[in-house]
N, C-alpha and C positions, 0 to 999 in steps of 0.2 A: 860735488867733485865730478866735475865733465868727464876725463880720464885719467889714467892709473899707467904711466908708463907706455904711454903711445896704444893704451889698451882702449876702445871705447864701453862707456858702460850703458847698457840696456837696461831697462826700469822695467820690471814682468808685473802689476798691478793688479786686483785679485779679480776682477775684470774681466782677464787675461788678455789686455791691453798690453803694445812694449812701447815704450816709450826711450826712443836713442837721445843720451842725456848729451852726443857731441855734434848732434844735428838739430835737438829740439822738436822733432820731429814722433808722429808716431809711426811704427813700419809693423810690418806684418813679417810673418816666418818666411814667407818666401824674398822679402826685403832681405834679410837674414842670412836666406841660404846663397845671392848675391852676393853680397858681402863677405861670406867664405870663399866663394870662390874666385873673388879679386882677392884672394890672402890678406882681407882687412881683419886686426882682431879686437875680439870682443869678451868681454864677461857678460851675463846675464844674470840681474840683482832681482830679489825681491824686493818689491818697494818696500813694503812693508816689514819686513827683520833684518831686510840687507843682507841677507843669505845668497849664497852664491847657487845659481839656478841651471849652469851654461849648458851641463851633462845632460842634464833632462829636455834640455828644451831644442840642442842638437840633435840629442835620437830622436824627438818631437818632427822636426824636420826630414832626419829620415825615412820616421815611418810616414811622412806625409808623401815624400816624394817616391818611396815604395809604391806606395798605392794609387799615387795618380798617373803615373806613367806608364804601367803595363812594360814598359823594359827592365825589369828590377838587378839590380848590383850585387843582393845577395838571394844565392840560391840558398832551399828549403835546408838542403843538406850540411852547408855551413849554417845556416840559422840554428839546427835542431843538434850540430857538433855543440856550436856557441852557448845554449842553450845548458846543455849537459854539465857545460865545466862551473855552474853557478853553484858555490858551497863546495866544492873541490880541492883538491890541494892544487890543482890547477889553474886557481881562476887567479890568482897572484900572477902567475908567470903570462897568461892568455896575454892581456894589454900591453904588455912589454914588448912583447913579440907582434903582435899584428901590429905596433906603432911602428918599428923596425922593419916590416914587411912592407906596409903601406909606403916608408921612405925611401926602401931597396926599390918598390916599382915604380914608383913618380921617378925617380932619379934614373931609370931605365928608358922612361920614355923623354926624359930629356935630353938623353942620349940620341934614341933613334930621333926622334925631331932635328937635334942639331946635325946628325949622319944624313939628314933627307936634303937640310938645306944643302949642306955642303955639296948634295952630287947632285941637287935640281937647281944650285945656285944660279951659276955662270954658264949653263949649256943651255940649250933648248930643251924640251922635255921631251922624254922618247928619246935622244941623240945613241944612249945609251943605258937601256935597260933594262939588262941584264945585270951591273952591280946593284944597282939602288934594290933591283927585284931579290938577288942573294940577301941584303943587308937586313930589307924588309922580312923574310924566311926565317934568318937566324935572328932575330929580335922577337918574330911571334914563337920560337922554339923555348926560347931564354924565358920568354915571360909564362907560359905554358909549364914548363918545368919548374918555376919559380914557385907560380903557384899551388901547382903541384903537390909539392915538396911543403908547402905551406900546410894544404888541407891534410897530408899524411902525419905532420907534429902534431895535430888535433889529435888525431885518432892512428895510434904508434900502434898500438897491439892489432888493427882491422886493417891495416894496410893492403890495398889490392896492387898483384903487379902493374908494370907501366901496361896499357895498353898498344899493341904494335897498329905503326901508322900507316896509315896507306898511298906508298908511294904517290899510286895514281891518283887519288883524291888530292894530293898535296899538289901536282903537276897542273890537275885539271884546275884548281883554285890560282894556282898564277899565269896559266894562260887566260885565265878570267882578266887578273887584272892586268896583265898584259895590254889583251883586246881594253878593256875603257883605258888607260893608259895611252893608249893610241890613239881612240876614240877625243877622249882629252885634247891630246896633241891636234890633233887636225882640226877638231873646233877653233883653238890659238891659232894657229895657221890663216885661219879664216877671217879672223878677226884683224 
């Protein structure tokens, strides 16, 4: 059976060969981790029991891509929160929530995406930027506080206050992007 419901299924082989039964093909984890991120889905079978593998074999990829990139996604300090709640009375509610979270942020930046097109649509860039720079500010404030608010549900009873921000470092960071913003612009100009 090729696929399950527009699902493709991957054959994990003791090998640890995968073998995509909708392509015929064999691919490798980082084939894999493409494939999620075109929103293709998948199950991951053992060949051999027909056991369902997908769980293991997605963390398999993120701890690969953890470690080969040097920009990592999760900090120590959520790893070792994450870590804690395993045998918990908390580990029921953990993936509930960070599935919820992870949906609250993608839907966030499909937000500022579609708010960027709208004001770099039909102008030239630079015409005026000053709204797009506001929109850009209160969208990294939103997501900041989001997250925030996220790592503080881990850990309710250690809660540290917010830390106060600094005007000037927040000014001096968009006159940054300001200046290549404009930088930007007049490269097109050129062109």
């Amino acid at each position: 059976m090729a696929k399950t419901e527009g699902e493709i299924i991957i054959k994990k082989y003791a090998n640890r060969r995968l073998y995509n039964t909708g392509t015929s093909t064999y691919v490798t984890l980082e084939d894999l981790a493409k494939m999620v991120k075109k929103g293709e889905e998948f199950v991951v079978q053992d060949a051999k029991t027909g056991e369902d593998i997908t769980h293991s074999v997605l963390t398999q990829i993120i701890f690969e891509q953890e470690s080969k990139t040097g920009n990592t996604l999760l900090p120590i300090s959520f790893l070792r929160q994450l870590i804690s709640y395993y045998g918990d009375q908390m580990q029921m509610v953990v993936p509930t929530f960070l599935e919820h979270s992870m949906k609250a942020f993608a839907d966030q930046q499909t937000q500022m995406r579609e708010q960027m097109t709208r004001a770099f649509g039909d102008t030239p860039l630079g015409k005026n930027l000053q709204v797009p720079m506001q929109m850009m500010e209160e969208q990294v404030r939103r997501n900041t506080e989001m997250f925030r608010q996220a790592l503080q549900m881990f850990s309710p009873f250690t809660a540290q206050p917010p830390q106060p921000t600094s005007k000037k470092a927040d000014s001096k960071d968009i006159d940054e992007l300001k200046e290549q913003l404009r930088n930007l612009q007049s490269r097109l100009d050129n062109l």
